[in-house]
C-alpha positions as a Python dict, from the first residue, in 0.01 Angstrom:
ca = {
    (1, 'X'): (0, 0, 0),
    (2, 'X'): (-57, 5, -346),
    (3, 'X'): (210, 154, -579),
    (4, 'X'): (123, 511, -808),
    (5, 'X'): (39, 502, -1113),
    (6, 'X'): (366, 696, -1206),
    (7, 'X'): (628, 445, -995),
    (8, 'X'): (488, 179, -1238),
    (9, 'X'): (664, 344, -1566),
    (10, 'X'): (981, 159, -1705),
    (11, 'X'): (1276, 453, -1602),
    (12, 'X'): (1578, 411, -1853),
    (13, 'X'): (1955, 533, -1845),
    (14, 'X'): (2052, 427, -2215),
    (15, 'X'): (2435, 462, -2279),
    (16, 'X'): (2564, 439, -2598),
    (17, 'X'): (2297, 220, -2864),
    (18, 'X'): (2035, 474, -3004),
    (19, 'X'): (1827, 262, -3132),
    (20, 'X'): (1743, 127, -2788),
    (21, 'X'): (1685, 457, -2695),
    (22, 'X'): (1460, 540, -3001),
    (23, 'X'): (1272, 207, -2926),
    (24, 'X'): (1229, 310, -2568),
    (25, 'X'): (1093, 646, -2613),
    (26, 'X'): (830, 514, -2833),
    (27, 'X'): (686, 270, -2578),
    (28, 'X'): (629, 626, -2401),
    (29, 'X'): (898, 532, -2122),
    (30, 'X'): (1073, 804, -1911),
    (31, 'X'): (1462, 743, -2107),
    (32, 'X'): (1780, 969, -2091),
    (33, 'X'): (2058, 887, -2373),
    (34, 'X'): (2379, 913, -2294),
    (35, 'X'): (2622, 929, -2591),
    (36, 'X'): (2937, 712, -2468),
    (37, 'X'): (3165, 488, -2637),
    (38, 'X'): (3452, 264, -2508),
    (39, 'X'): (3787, 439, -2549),
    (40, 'X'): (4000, 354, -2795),
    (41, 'X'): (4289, 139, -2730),
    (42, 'X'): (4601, 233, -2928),
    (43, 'X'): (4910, 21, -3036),
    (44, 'X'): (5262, 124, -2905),
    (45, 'X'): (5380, 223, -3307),
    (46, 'X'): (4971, 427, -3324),
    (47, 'X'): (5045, 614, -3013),
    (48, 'X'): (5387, 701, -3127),
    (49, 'X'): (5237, 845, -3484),
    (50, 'X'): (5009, 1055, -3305),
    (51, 'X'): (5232, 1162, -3060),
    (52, 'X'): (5475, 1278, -3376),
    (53, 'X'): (5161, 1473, -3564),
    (54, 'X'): (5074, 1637, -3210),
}
């Protein structure tokens, strides 16, 4: 059975780079961003600083 038209478009979950996103949407292809980044990982003496200003 051949496929629709509409299966055959590139589908896209971009997390994080925008550019690939940007890039993406140009080429007309069905993208969602989603705006993540990796959490940040705190030394022992950083946590206790912030821990003292909060």
């Amino acid at each position: 059975m051949p496929e629709k038209e509409e299966n055959k478009k590139l589908k896209v979950i971009n997390i994080g780079i925008s550019n690939f996103y940007d890039s993406l949407e140009k080429q007309h292809a069905k993208v969602v961003q989603i705006d993540w980044q990796p959490p940040v990982k705190h030394t022992k003496e950083i946590e206790d600083l912030l821990d003292a200003l909060l």
